[in-house]
Structures are given as structure tokens and as C-alpha cells.
N, C-alpha and C positions, 0 to 999 in steps of 0.2 A: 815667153822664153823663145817662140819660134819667130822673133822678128829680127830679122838681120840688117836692117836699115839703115841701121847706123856705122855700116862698114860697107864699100862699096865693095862687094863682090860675093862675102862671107863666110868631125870629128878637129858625132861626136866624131878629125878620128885626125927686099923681098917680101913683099906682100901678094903673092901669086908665086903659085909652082910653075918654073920653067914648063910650055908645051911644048911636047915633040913635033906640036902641027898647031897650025895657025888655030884660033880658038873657032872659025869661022869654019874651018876642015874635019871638024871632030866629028865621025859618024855617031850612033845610038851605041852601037856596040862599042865603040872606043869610049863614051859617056860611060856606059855601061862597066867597063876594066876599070877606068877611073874610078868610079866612086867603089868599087872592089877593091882598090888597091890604094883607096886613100890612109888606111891607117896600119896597112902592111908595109914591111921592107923586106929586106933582106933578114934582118934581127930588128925588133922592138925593147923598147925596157919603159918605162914609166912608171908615175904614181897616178892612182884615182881614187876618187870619193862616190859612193853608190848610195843613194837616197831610194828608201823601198817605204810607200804607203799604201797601204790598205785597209779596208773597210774599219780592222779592230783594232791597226796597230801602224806605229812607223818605227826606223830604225835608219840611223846610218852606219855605214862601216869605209874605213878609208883602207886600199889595197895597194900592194908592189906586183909588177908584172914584168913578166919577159916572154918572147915570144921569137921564134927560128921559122923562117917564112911560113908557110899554111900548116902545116904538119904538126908544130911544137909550140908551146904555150905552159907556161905555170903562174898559179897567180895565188899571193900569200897573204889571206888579212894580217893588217898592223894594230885593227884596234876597230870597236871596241876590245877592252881586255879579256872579257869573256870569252871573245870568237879569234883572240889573237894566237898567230899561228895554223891556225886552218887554212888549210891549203887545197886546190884545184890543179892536176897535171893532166894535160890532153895529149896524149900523143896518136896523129893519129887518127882513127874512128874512136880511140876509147877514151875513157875516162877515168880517174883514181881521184878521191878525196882522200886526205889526212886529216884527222878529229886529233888535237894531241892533247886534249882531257884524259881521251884513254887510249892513247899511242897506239890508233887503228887506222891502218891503210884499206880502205875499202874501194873494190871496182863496180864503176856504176855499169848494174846491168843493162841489155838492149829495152829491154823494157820498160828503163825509168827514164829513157832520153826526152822524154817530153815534160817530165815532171822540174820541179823548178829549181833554179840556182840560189843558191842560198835564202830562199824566201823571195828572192826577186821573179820579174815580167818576165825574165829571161827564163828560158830551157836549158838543160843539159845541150839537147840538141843545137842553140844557136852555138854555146862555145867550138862545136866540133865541122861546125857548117864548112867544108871545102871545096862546094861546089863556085862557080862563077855564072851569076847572071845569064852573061849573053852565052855561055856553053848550055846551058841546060832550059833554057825559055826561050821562046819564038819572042820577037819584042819588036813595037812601030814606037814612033810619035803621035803622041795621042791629043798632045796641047803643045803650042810653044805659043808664047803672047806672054801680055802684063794678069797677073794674077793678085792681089791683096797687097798692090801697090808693088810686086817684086816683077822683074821678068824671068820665065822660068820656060822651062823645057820637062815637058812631062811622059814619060817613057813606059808604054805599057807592055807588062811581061807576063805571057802567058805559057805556063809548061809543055814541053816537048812529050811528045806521046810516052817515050820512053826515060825518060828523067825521074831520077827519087829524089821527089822533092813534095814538102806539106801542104802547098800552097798552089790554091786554086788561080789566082793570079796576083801579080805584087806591080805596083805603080812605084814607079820614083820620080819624083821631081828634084831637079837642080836648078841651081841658077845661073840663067843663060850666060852671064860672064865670071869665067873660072870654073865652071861645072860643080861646086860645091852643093852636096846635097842638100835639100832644106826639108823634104818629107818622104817619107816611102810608108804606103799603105798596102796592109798584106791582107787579103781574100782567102777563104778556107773554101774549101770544094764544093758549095754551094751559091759561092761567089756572095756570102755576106761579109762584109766587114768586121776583122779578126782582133786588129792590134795595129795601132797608128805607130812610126816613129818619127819623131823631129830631133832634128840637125837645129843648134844654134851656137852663140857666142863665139863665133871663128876667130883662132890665135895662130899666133906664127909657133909652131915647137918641132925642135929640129930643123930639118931644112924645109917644110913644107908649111903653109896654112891647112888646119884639118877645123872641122868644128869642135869646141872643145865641150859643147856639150849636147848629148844624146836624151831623151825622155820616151820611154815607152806607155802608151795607155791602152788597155783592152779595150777594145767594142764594145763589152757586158757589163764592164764595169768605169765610166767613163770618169767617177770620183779618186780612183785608184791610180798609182803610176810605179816606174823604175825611174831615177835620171840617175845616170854616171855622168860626173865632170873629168874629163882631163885633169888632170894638174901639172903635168907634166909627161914630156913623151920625148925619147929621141930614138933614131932611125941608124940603122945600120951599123948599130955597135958590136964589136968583138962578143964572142959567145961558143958553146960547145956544145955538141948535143948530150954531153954528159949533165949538164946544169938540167937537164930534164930526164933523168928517170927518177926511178922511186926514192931512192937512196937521197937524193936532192932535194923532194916532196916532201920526207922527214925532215927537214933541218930546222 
């Protein structure tokens, strides 16, 4: 799933996005905003499919989302019918679930930011994540060459004294033409390997190429994964910040 070879250049998140700078003038930290800002806009909306296995069980669930630059995010299972309707609003540092089996609005406490999003790889904490890269991590070149037949640019990022951030250090790699990510590898404070993610199957949606599909796998568990697809996604559509509070979560 992580092979992009069969597209020359290749989000999860015109066949190339216009650069602001030649692709040959892009510093680490401009790599760096970029692949931050590959699946942001101004407003988001899209549909995705989230594939969760583990050890005892798998499950899929397919979702609708919307999203008002870094701050605002709601996202609402379609189905399965059992989890239809449940709903995710971030605004913000915080978090609210909606259960509407039993029409409860609950705030997730600080405490459960690490614990998992619907069964999935992912944390409360990645939905809320607002920090950027090159603000909150020291980051070199660590590799740029041919790698598993790809050529890539590999960016090492390690946290600023003062940064709240989980992560002992986090690697990115992209691919040297278009900067599209193909892996980021995240380090826990003893500097063992945490949780891998891969970038594949890059589509044009909206005005940009993102990859359209994301896979996470623990370190501990390397049988186990998350993958969201894309299904769809566009960029900078009409929105309000009222489509995100709680009143909107219920619907």
C-alpha cells in the first residue's frame, strides 16, 4: 500500500499543486508547512472509510467531515447502522462526543486525550493536534537520495526544549518531486519506535493531489493497523462557525 510507483510524483490528505517556489528552492521548513498543510484549507468537507484491525477484531466505518481551518472539525459516522450518527466536534483544545443511542453529549476529559478514537490507532489527542512541525521541533536533513526504488527527502524533527509535544522525535519522509509524504515515523521519549504512518494512492481531490490513503501500525503491535481512505475531499468551501458547536453535533 506504501508504493507509489506507479504515479510519478504521488493524503492520506493538474497533477501537482502549483509551488509558490521552484520545487528545487523549497527549504525543510517549507517541506515541513507543506506536508502540514496538505489536507488543510481554509474549510474542508469530505467523505472517508476508516478500516480498524486488531489483535481480536476488525471493523469498518465510512464518515462525513467538515473542518474550518485548524481550530474547527466535526465528523459524523454514516454507517455501520449501529455507530450511525455518532459524532466527533473539536473545537479547539477540546473535544465532545455525541452517542445518539442515548442522546448524550459528552466532553472528553484531559485525561482521556491519549486514549483512542473510536477503537482506532488514532488518539483523541492526534484529532486536536494544532501544533506545526517546523514551530515546535528543531528539524535537519537526515537522508535525501534513492530509497526502495523512490527518491525521497528525509527530515529529522526533534522537540524544542519548550514545546508540548509526545514525541521524542518524528521523521518524515516525502518524495523529492512534489514533496508528497510517503512515511513519518514517530519516536516516544526514549527514542523507541512508536507508530509508523504511510502515505499512499495519491488522487487529484479538489484543487490539489493529497494521498488518498493514510495506514497507521504500532511498533508493539506490528499485526494491527488504522487505514482511512479519502473518498472524497474538497477545499475551501462556504461554511460557518456555527456548523460546529454542540447544537450541530446533535443533528
Amino acid at each position: 500500500m506504501s508504493n507509489l510507483k506507479t504515479i510519478p510524483l504521488a493524503v492520506f490528505l493538474v497533477l501537482m499543486i502549483s509551488l509558490p517556489l521552484a520545487a528545487a528552492e523549497l527549504t525543510p521548513r517549507q517541506i515541513l508547512d507543506r506536508v502540514d498543510d496538505l489536507y488543510r484549507g481554509e474549510s474542508a468537507h469530505g467523505k472517508l472509510t476508516m478500516k480498524v484491525k486488531t489483535e481480536h477484531w476488525a471493523r469498518e466505518m465510512t464518515a462525513e467531515f467538515w473542518s474550518l481551518g485548524k481550530e474547527k472539525s466535526l465528523i459524523r459516522i454514516l454507517a455501520p447502522k449501529k455507530e450511525k450518527g455518532t459524532s466527533t466536534l473539536k473545537n479547539g483544545n477540546k473535544i465532545w462526543n455525541y452517542l445518539p443511542k442515548v442522546k448524550r453529549t459528552i466532553k472528553v476529559p484531559s485525561s482521556m486525550m491519549g486514549g483512542s478514537w473510536m477503537g482506532s490507532h488514532f488518539t483523541n489527542d492526534d484529532l486536536i493536534k494544532e501544533s506545526r512541525m517546523a514551530d515546535d521541533y528543531d528539524f535537519s536533513i537526515g537522508f535525501q537520495g534513492e530509497r526502495e526504488g523512490q527518491k525521497i527527502i528525509e527530515i529529522i524533527c526533534k522537540p524544542k526544549e519548550d514545546a508540548a509535544v509526545v514525541w521524542g522525535k518524528v521523521v518524515v519522509e516525502v518524495l523529492a518531486e512534489g514533496y508528497l509524504p510517503v512515511k513519518q515515523l514517530y519516536y516516544d521519549e526514549d527514542m523507541n519506535l512508536a507508530r509508523t504512518m504511510v502515505f499512499s494512492a495519491p488522487q487529484k481531490m479538489g484543487d490539489r493531489i493529497v494521498p488518498s490513503l493514510m495506514r497507521v501500525v504500532p511498533a508493539d503491535k506490528p499485526s494491527e493497523f488504522t487505514e482511512v481512505k479519502y473518498d472524497e475531499m474538497k477545499f475551501d468551501v462556504k461554511m460557518s462557525k456555527q456548523q460546529f458547536s454542540l447544537r450541530a453535533l446533535q443533528r
